[in-house]
C-alpha positions as a Python dict, from the first residue, in 0.01 Angstrom:
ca = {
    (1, 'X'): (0, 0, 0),
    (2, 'X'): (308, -148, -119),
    (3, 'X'): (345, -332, -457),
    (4, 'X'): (453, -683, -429),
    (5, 'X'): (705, -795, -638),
    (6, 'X'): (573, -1100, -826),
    (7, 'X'): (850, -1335, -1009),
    (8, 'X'): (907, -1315, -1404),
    (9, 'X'): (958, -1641, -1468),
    (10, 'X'): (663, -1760, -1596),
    (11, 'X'): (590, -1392, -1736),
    (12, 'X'): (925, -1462, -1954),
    (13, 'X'): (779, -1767, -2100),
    (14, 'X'): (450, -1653, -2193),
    (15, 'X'): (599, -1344, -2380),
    (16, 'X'): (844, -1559, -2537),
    (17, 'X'): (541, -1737, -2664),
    (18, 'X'): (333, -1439, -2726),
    (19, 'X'): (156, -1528, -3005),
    (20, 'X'): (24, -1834, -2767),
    (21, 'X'): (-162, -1610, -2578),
    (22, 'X'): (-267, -1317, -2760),
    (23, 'X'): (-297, -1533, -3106),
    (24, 'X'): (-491, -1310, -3298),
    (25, 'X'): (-273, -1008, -3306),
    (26, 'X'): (-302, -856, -3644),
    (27, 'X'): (67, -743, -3626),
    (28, 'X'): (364, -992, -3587),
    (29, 'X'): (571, -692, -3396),
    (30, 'X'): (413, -745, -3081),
    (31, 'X'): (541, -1070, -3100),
    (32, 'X'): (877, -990, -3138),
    (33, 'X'): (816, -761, -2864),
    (34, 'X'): (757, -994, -2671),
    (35, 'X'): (1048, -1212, -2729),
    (36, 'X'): (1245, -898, -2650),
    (37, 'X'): (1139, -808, -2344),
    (38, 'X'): (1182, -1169, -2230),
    (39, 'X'): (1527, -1167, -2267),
    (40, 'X'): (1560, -826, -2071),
    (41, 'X'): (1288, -826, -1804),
    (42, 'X'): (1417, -854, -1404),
    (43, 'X'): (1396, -1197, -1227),
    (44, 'X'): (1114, -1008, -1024),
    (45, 'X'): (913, -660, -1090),
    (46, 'X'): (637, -505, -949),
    (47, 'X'): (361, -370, -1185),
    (48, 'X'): (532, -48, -1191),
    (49, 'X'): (879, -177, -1266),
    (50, 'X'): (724, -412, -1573),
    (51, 'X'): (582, -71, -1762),
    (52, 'X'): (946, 93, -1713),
    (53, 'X'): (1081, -189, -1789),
    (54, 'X'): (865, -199, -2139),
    (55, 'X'): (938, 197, -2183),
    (56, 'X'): (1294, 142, -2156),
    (57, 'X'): (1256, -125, -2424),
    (58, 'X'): (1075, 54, -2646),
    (59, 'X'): (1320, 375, -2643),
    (60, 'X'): (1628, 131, -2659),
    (61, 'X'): (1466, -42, -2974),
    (62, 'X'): (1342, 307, -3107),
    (63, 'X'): (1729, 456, -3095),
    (64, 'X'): (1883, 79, -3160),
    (65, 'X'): (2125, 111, -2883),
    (66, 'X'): (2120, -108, -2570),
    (67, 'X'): (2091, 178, -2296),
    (68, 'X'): (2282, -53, -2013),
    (69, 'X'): (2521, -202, -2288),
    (70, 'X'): (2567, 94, -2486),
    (71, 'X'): (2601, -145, -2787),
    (72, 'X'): (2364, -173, -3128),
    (73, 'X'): (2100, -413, -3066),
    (74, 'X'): (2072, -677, -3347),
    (75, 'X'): (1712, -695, -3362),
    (76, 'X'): (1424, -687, -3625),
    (77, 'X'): (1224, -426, -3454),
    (78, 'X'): (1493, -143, -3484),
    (79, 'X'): (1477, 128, -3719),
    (80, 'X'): (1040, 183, -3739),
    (81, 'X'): (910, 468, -3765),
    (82, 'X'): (850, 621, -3409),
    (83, 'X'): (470, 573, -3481),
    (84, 'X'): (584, 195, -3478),
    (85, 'X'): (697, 216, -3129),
    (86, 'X'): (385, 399, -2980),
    (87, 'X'): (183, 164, -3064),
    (88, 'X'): (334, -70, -2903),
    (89, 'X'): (348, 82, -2635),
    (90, 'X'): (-51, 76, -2615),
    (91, 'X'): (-38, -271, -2661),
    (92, 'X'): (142, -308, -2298),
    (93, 'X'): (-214, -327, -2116),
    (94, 'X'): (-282, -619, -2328),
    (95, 'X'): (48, -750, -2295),
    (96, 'X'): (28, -749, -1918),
    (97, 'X'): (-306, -912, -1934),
    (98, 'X'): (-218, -1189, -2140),
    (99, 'X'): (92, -1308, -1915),
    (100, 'X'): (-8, -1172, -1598),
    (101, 'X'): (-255, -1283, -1342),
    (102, 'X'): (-536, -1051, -1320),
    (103, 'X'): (-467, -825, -1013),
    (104, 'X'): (-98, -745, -1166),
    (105, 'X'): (-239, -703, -1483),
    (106, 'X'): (-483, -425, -1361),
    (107, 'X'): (-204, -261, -1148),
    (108, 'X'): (-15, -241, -1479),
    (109, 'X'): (-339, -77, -1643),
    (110, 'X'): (-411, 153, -1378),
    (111, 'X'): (-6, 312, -1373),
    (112, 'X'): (-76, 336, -1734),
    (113, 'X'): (-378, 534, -1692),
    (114, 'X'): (-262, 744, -1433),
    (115, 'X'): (38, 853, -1587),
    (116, 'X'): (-190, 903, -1904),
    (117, 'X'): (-416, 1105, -1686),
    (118, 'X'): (-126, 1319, -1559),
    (119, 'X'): (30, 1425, -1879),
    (120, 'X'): (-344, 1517, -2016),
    (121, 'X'): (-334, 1702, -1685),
    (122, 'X'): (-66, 1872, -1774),
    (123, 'X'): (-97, 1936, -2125),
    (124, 'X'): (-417, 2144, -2037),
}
């Protein structure tokens, strides 16, 4: 089955406005998370394409380079620890569920947990 591409529109609003729909976060950085990846997300991704998308964030923010720029990004939520950056990369799942309907939302969860599943795989 192929993944349809669903428009980020209103997804770039809500994570602009994070903190509107995930309100009691106990850390402000997801917020600012999500005000990043607003700016940088694709007019349309599939669920696949939206946890890349968030990777690539995260490891642009974790070396404080823009990878397609090539230039420092001016941004609070350079220079953490790389602890920092993991988790928020487990907060994705929630992320998607808060600005995503459902059945995108789970698609984002499940390619999460499989590649989770693989590397455990792997590992062993």
């Amino acid at each position: 089955m192929t993944e349809q591409a669903l428009s980020m529109d209103e997804a770039k609003l809500k994570l602009a406005r994070l903190e509107d729909h995930i309100p009691d976060s106990p850390d402000e950085l997801i917020y600012k998370f999500g005000r990043f990846l607003s700016e940088r997300l694709n007019s349309e991704l599939v669920p696949t394409g939206f946890v890349m998308g968030c990777e690539l964030a995260l490891h642009d923010l974790q070396q404080g380079v823009d990878g397609f720029t090539d230039k420092p990004i001016q941004n609070g939520l350079t220079g953490y620890p790389q602890i920092i950056y993991g988790l928020l990369r487990m907060e994705i799942p929630n992320i998607a569920a808060a600005v995503f309907p459902e059945d995108f939302a789970n698609s984002v969860k499940d390619h999460i947990d499989a590649v989770n599943a693989k590397v455990r795989e792997e590992r062993a």
